[in-house]
C-alpha positions as CSV (number, residue, x, y, z in Angstrom):
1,X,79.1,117.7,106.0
2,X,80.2,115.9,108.9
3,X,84.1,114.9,109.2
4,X,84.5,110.8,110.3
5,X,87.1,110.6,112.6
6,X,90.3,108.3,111.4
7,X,90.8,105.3,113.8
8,X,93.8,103.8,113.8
9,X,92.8,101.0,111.2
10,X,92.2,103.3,108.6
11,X,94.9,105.8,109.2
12,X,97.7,105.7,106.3
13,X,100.8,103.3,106.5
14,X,104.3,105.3,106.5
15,X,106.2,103.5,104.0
16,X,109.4,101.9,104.4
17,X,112.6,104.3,103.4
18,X,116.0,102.8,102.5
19,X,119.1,104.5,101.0
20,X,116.9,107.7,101.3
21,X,114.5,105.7,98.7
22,X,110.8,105.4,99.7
23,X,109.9,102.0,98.9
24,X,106.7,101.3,97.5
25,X,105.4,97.8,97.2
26,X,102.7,98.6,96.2
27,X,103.6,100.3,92.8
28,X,107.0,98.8,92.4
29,X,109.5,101.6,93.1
30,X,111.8,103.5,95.0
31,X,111.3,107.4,94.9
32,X,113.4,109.9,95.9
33,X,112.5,113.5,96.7
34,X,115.0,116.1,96.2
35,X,113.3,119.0,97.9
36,X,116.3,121.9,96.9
37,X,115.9,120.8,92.9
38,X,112.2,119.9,93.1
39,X,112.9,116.5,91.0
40,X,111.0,113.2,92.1
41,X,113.4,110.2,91.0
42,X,111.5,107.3,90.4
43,X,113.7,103.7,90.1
44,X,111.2,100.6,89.3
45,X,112.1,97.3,90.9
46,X,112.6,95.7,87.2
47,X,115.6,98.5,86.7
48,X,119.1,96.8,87.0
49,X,119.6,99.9,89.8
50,X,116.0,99.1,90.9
51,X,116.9,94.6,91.4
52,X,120.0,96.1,93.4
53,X,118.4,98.3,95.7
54,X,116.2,95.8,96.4
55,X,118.9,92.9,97.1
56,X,120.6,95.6,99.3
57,X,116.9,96.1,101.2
58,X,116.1,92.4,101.7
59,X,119.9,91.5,102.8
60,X,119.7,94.3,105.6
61,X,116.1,93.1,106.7
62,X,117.7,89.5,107.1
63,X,120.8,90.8,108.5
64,X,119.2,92.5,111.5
65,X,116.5,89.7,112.2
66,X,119.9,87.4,112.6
């Protein structure tokens, strides 16, 4: 089997982190990893904690393109 080589195109896209949340667009959540309890906490962007994080996300991204 031969291996393809990854060119830059198709390499994968690090995903934006906030509050120590990975934000995923995509799927419509923040996720945090706690490595010490191995727990994954998952916070969709329809939560009340999930409408606020984002809020907090899109007032930074505005505040440091000021």
């Amino acid at each position: 089997m031969k291996i393809k080589e990854i060119s830059p195109e198709n390499r994968p896209k690090k995903l934006p982190e906030f509050k120590g949340y990975t934000i995923d667009f995509r799927l419509g959540q923040f996720r945090k990893v706690d490595i010490k309890n191995q727990t994954i906490e998952f916070i969709d962007f329809s939560s009340q904690k999930g409408r606020i994080l984002l809020t907090d996300y899109y007032e930074k991204l505005s505040s440091s393109n000021s």
